[in-house]
Residue, then its C-alpha position, 0 to 999 in steps of 0.5 A: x605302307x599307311x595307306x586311306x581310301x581315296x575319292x571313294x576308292x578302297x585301298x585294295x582296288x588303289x593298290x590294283x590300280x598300279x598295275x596300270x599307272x605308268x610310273x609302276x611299269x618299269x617295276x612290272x618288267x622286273x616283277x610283275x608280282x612285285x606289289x604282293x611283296x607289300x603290305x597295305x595298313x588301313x589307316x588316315x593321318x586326320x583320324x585318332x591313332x592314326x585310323x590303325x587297327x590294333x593288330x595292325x599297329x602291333x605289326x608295324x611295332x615288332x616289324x617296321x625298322x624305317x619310317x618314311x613320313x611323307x603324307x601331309x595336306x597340300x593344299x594352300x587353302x586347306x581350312x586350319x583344323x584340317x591342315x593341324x590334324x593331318x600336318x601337325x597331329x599326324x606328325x605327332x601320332x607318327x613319331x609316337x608310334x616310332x618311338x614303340x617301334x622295336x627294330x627302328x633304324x631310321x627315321x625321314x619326316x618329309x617337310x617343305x623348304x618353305x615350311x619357314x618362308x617368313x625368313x629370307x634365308x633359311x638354314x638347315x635349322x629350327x625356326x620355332x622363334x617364327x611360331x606365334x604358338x609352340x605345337x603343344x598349345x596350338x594342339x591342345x586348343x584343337x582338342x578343346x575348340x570347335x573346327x569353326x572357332x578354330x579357322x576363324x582364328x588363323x589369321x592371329x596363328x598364322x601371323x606372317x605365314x602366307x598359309x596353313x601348309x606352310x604354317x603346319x608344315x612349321x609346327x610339325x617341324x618343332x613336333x620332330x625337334x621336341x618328340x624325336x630328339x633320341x630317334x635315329x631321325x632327320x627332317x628332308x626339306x625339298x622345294x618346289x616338286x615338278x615332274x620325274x627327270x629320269x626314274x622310273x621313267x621320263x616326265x612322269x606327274x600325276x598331279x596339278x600342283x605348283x608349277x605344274x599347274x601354270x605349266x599345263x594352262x600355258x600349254x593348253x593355251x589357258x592360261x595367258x598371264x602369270x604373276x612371276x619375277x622371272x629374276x628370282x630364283x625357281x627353287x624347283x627340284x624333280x621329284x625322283x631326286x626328291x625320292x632318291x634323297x630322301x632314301x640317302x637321309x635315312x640310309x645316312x641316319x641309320x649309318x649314323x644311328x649305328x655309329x652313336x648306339x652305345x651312346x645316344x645323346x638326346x639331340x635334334x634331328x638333322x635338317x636336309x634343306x634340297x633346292x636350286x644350289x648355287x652352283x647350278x641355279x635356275x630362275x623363273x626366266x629359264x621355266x618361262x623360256x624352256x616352256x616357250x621353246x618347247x611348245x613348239x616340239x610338244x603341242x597339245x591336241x586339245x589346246x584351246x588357243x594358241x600358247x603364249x604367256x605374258x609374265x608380270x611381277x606386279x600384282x597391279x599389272x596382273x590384275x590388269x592384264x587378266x581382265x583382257x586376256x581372261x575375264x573379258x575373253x572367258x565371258x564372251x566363250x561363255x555367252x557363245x556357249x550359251x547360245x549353243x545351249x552348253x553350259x558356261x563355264x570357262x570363266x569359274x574355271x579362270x576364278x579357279x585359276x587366278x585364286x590358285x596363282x595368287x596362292x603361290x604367287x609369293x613362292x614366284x616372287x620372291x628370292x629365297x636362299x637356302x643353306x644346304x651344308x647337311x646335303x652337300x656333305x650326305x652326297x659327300x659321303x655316299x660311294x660313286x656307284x650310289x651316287x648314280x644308283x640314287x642319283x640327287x645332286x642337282x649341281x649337274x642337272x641340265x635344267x633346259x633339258x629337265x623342263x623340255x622332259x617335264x613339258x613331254x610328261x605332261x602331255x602324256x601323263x596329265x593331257x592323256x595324249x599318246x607321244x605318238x606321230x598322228x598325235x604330234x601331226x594333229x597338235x601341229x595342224x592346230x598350231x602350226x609354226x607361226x609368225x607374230x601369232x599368225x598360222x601359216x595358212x592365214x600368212x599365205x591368205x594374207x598374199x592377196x592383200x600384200x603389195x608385192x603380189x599385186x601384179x602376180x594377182x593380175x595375171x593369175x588371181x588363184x597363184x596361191x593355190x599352185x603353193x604346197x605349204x609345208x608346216x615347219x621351223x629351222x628352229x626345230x629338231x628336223x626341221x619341225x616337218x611331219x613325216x608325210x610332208x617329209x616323204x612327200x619333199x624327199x619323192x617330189x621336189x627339184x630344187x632348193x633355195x635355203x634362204x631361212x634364217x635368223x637375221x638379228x645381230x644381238x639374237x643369242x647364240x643358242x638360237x642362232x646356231x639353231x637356225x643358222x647352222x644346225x638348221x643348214x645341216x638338218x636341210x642339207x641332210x634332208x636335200x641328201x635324201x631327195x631323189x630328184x634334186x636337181x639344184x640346191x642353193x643356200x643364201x648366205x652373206x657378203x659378211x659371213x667373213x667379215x673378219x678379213x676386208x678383202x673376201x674371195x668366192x672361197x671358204x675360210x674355215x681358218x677364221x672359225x674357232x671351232x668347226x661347225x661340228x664340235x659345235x654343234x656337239x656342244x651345242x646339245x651338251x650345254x645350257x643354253x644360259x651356259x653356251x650363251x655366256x661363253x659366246x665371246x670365246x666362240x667368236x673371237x673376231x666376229x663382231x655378232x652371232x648372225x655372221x658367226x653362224x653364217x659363217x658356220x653355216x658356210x662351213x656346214x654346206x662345204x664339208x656335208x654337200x659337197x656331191x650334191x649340185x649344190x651352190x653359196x650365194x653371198x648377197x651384200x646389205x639388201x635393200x628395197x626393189x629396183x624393178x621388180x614385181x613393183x617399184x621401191x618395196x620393202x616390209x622390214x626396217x632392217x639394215x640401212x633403210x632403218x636409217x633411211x626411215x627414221x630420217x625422212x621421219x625426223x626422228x633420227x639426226x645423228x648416224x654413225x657413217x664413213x662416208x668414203x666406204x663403199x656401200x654395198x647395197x644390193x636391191x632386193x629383187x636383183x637378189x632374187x634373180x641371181x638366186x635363181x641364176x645361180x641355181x640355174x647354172x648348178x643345174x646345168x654344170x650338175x648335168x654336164x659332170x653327170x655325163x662326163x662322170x663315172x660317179x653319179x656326182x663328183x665330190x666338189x666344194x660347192x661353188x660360191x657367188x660374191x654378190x655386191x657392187x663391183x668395181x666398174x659402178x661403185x657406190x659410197x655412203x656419200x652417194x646414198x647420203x647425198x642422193x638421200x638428202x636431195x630426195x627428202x623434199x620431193x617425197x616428205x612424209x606426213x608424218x613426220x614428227x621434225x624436219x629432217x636432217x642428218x649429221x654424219x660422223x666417222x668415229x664413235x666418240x664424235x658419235x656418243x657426243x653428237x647423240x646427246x645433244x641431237x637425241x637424248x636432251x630432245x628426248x627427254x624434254x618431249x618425255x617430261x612434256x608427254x607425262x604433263x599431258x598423262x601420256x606415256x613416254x616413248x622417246x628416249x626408249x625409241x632413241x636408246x633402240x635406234x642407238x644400239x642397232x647404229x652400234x650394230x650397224x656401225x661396223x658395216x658403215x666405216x669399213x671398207x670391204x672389197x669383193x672378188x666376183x668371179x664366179x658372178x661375173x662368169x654366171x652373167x657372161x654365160x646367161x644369154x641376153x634374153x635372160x640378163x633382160x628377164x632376169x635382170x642382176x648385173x649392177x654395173x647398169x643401175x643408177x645409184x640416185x635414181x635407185x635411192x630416189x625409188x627406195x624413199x618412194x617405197x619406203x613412204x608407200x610401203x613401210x609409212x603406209x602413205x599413199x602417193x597421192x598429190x594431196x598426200x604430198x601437198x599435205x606433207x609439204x605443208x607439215x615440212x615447211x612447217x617443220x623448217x621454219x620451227x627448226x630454223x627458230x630451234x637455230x636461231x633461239x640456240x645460237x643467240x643462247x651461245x652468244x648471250x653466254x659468251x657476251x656475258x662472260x666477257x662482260x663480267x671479265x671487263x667489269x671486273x677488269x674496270x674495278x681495278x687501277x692502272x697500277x694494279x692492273x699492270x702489276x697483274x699483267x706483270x705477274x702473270 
């Protein structure tokens, strides 16, 4: 092994220091003496002859049968003399020195597959049409101008070349063509190298170069910008498959060296071009996503900041954006470190790091493709044992897996961080699970100024204090609780209400069955180990069976296109990207992935529960508080007070809406009484079988609860639009931006046509005149979203559902009268216009944050009047329109009528 002193270090003492690098350790178990078995060679690729001694160059003459040439400079800044005596030169020197080699079987020059970037498309082929200057000339200047002329001079070399690595790394290329053209030789072209994969052990890096780097700043919450096209392709590749494949193109060089020994013909040395196949492609969008994904189960002790990235393709918006979420940021730090009396210095590290992202930022911009015909036919060639033994087709390589492995090597191999638990536990007090950026500490301070705790606050001001927050997501594998937390719920707690879930219509398919179902599985198996479970609720939906209209308290597994198991098991085997694009298969009659895995779910807490005292609440669409703690509250725009808000707003005008189908809206806090209902009746039945069992629980289903509106008070869309329409004068909002008014329509086509004269055509003409007035358009993007949650919405608004309520109805007849008063849940006593009335109340106090003050309702009943008389102008202009086009359509057919005689005119009309 060529090997130089580095930083300082001998090559004895580097030698020594693998004994404790953990990429040796594997090899250690085998052999702990294995390093005596090398023998180190002194030398440097930048020196004369290689910096080798005479002696030694004699032994690596009689002994040395395979070369491996990989030491190279890698750097993208690397001055041009120093980049052509190492990249270039050394090349040259090696190949020399191969050619004197006696017992040369095989010989690997390890370039890049951007060594010919300025092309788009790069064959397994040379490129020397793309050199400004052939590698003989370009050395021989070398030799005969000084470093300084020579670098001042490599923006005429390097022409379309981005850097001197990929510019050398070029011309060593055309060293091996010309030089080698005899030898048992190949050039092995790999992409982007990331951390190992598997071998010798998982995540191993030891360095910061390329992605690596950008991967490191995100996690340790640096880094906040990058400058990427997450459409292009990632050509990123492992670096024990690089390792592997470069052992394969020698093993399939000497083979065929043997093959041709009698007869050796003077040719080029084959090219192995390794990235990213098409069969198995991976983009910039998987990286950024994995990461995003993964932070969350490898966090970083030493982070700085909460980890989060914004992604741009555009050098403008990057250098924008870098001012506010670096520059400006990095400079406040450092004044802050200076007035501690530290030394400044988080804004040179933030220079650092944008010079190095506009380095790479051609590699992340832009599409490369590569042909690999010479690789696809090596691994073609070599047997299945070796294919597993030297493992290098990434056609099967799990890429959402490979970067949740390579983020775990960073955090122990380049952030020291052992993958301990007290380690983990440490990261996730730093960063435990957040909502929008905000820790859960700072979301449970946020209840004193929250309007639904107001009169909890009144009674008991220091409440929040009887809360034990424990950090955790169903998102992640179990659940995201630390060990502590877990043995502390296992030893204490009583009951459960599995409410957390995942609610959006369009939310992938891999997240919501993370959250929805796997999530479900992983609370029931916790619920399992809890010693003093009393009751266990899981909060499902009305519509989890949406697929059939009239939906009993009983589980439809015959509706599910696979059980929640197999899933599940698919769900760890495939991609994401994979298990996404298959979603339609999966769902078959489900109309989106929420009720999908609600369904699932559902299925999740039959088959794994049943023992425990455990229940299903089927709540329908709920809506704002009747009652309780306060009138009209809601903090979401979620469901039908989407519509409701963008009404009142005059925003929204058309509305996809059967009005004869029954609206089963159900008010919030209603909810959360029969929630609490029904874990009080599990409780109670849990006990009575505990006395009247042999078993300590019987195995039975757990018992489902329909809740929506009953038969006895039925409510339609025509109530909610009717009491709507009437409520929308007494409470107008201030900010209102039209008068409001709704069109109705039952079916799509009447819908689609509907919107583009009520939405888009407006749209469109306040977006022209926001541009006049250098503002930015918004409208149509608005539209377009409230367009597509109608179209997810629509199904539940012209479907008529029916519900069976028994087990409902029976849970209200055995709560005594003091309690249907305290825990007020039956429906059939709500008054359907006085509810909706206090939903628009609410819905103005709390989601438009405008105060139900009288001058606040003067001043908005002065912007409605306003707002009438424009709309009525807006009518009256659009009709007069209509019939001045009318008119004048019949006016030109009578005059043209009026040119004509009687006699051609009764000809006309007899021939027509």
């Amino acid at each position: 092994m060529l090997i130089r002193p580095k930083r300082g270090v001998g090559i004895r003492d580097r030698i020594a220091a693998w004994d404790t690098d953990p990429v040796f350790s594997v090899l250690l178990k085998l052999n702990p003496k294995f390093s005596d078995r090398v023998t180190a060679i002194a030398g440097d690729c930048g020196l004369p002859d290689l910096g080798i001694s005479v002696e030694d160059r004699k032994l690596l003459v009689n002994e040395v049968q395979i070369v491996l040439h990989c030491a190279a400079t890698v750097r993208f800044d690397e001055p041009l003399h120093v980049a052509l005596d190492i990249n270039t030169r050394g090349t040259l020197l090696v190949v020399q020195l191969a050619k004197e080699m006696r017992r040369l079987e095989t010989f690997v020059h390890v370039s890049t597959a951007f060594s010919n970037c300025v092309i788009r498309h790069i064959n397994e082929a040379y490129y020397p049409d793309n050199l400004t200057c052939s590698s003989d000339k370009i050395l021989k200047l070398r030799e005969i101008l000084s470093n300084d002329l020579i670098d001042n001079m490599s923006p005429a070399f390097l022409k379309d070349f981005p850097n001197t690595y990929t510019f050398t790394k070029a011309l060593a290329e055309q060293v091996v063509q010309k030089e080698a053209s005899g030898l048992p030789a190949c050039i092995f072209r790999p992409g982007l190298i990331l951390a190992t994969f598997k071998d010798p052990i998982p995540g191993w890096t030891d360095n910061l170069y390329g992605p690596i780097s950008l991967l490191h700043g995100g996690v340790y919450g640096v880094l906040r910008v990058m400058l990427v096209d997450k459409k292009a392709r990632a050509h990123i590749v492992p670096v024990d498959y690089c390792a592997n494949m470069v052992l394969s193109a020698a093993w399939k060089t000497a083979v065929e060296n043997v093959q041709k020994k009698e007869n050796v013909s003077l040719k080029d040395p084959p090219i192995y071009n390794y990235a990213a196949s098409d069969q198995n492609p991976v983009k910039w969008l998987n990286f950024s996503k994995a990461v995003e994904d993964r932070r969350f189960d490898y966090p970083l002790e030493k982070m700085i900041w909460y980890p989060f990235i914004h992604t741009t393709s555009k050098q403008w918006v990057f250098e924008l954006a870098i001012l506010f979420y670096h520059i400006l940021p990095g400079h406040i730090v450092d004044i802050l470190l200076r007035l501690r009396g530290q030394k400044p210095r988080l804004v040179k590290i933030y220079n650092k790091i944008h010079n190095n992202i506009r380095k790479v930022a051609l590699f992340a911009i832009t599409n490369w493709t590569f042909s690999m015909n010479n690789t696809d036919r090596l691994i073609e060639c070599m047997t299945s044992e070796d294919r597993k033994l030297f493992e290098c087709d990434m056609s099967g390589l799990c890429w959402d897996e490979y970067f949740g492995v390579a983020l775990f090597g960073m955090r122990e191999y380049l952030g020291k961080e052992k993958p301990t638990e007290e380690s983990f536990r440490n990261a996730r007090k730093v960063m435990k699970r957040p909502k929008n950026g905000v820790s859960i500490s700072d979301r449970i301070a946020a209840w004193d100024t929250d309007p639904v705790f107001s009169v909890l606050l009144k009674l008991n001001p220091k409440f929040s204090d009887r809360v034990t927050a424990i950090a955790g997501d169903c998102g992640l594998p179990d659940l995201g609780i630390s060990v502590e937390d877990r043995k502390l719920l296992v030893n204490e707690v009583q009951i459960v209400l599995h409410c957390a879930a995942t609610v959006r219509f369009d939310e992938p398919l891999h997240v919501a069955l993370d959250i929805n179902t796997r999530g479900t599985l992983l609370v029931v198996q916790l619920a399992k180990e809890m010693r003093r479970l009393e009751t266990f609720v899981h909060v499902s939906t009305a519509f989890s069976n949406c697929v059939i209209h009239h939906i009993n308290e009983a589980y439809y597994p015959e509706k599910l296109a696979c059980t929640f198991d197999k899933i599940l098991e698919l769900r760890e085997m495939l991609s994401k990207d994979l298990i996404d694009n298959i979603t339609p298969a999966f769902l078959k009659d489900f109309p989106n992935t929420y009720t999908f895995t609600k369904a699932l779910a559902e299925q999740v807490v039959q088959k794994e529960a049943s023992g425990l005292p455990a229940c299903i609440f089927r709540p329908a669409m709920i809506f704002v508080t009747l009652k309780e703690p306060i009138t009209g509250w809601t903090d979401n725009l979620y469901g039908p007070i989407s519509i409701l808000y963008g009404y009142v707003l005059g925003l929204l005008h058309v509305t996809l809406l059967d009005k004869n189908a029954r609206a089963h809206i159900v008010p919030v806090d209603y909810c959360a009484n029969m929630v609490l209902s029904t874990a009080w009746n599990t409780a109670v039945e849990n006990v009575y079988r505990k006395k009247n069992s042999s078993t300590k629980f019987l195995l039975k289903e757990p018992t489902i609860y329909n809740y929506a509106t009953s038969d006895k008070n039925p409510v339609k869309w025509l109530n909610f639009s009717k009491a709507v329409d009437a409520q929308r004068l007494v409470y107008p909002l201030e900010q209102m931006i039209w008068y409001p008014f709704l069109k109705i329509y039952n079916k799509l086509c009447d819908f689609e046509l509907a919107i583009l004269f009520y939405h888009i055509l407006p749209g469109y003409i306040i977006d022209m005149v926001l541009r006049l007035k250098g503002q930015k358009p918004r409208m149509i993007r608005i539209y377009n979203k409230y367009h597509k949650n109608m179209k997810d919405l629509a199904l539940f608004a012209i479907t008529n559902w029916t519900f069976s309520m028994n087990n409902s109805d029976h849970l209200l007849e055995c709560m005594a009268s003091e309690d249907r008063k305290l825990f007020e849940c039956d429906m059939n006593g709500v008054n359907w216009d006085e509810y909706f009335g206090v939903a628009l109340f609410g819905m103005r106090e709390y989601l438009a944050k405008e105060k139900p003050t009288e001058e606040s309702f003067r001043s908005a009943r002065k912007t409605l009047k306003r707002f009438h008389m424009y709309h009525r102008i807006v009518q009256a202009a659009a009709c007069g329109a209509v019939v001045a086009s009318i008119w004048l359509v019949v006016r030109g057919t009578g005059c043209h009528l009026s040119k004509l005689s009687v006699t051609d005119f009764l000809q006309t009309k007899v021939a027509t």
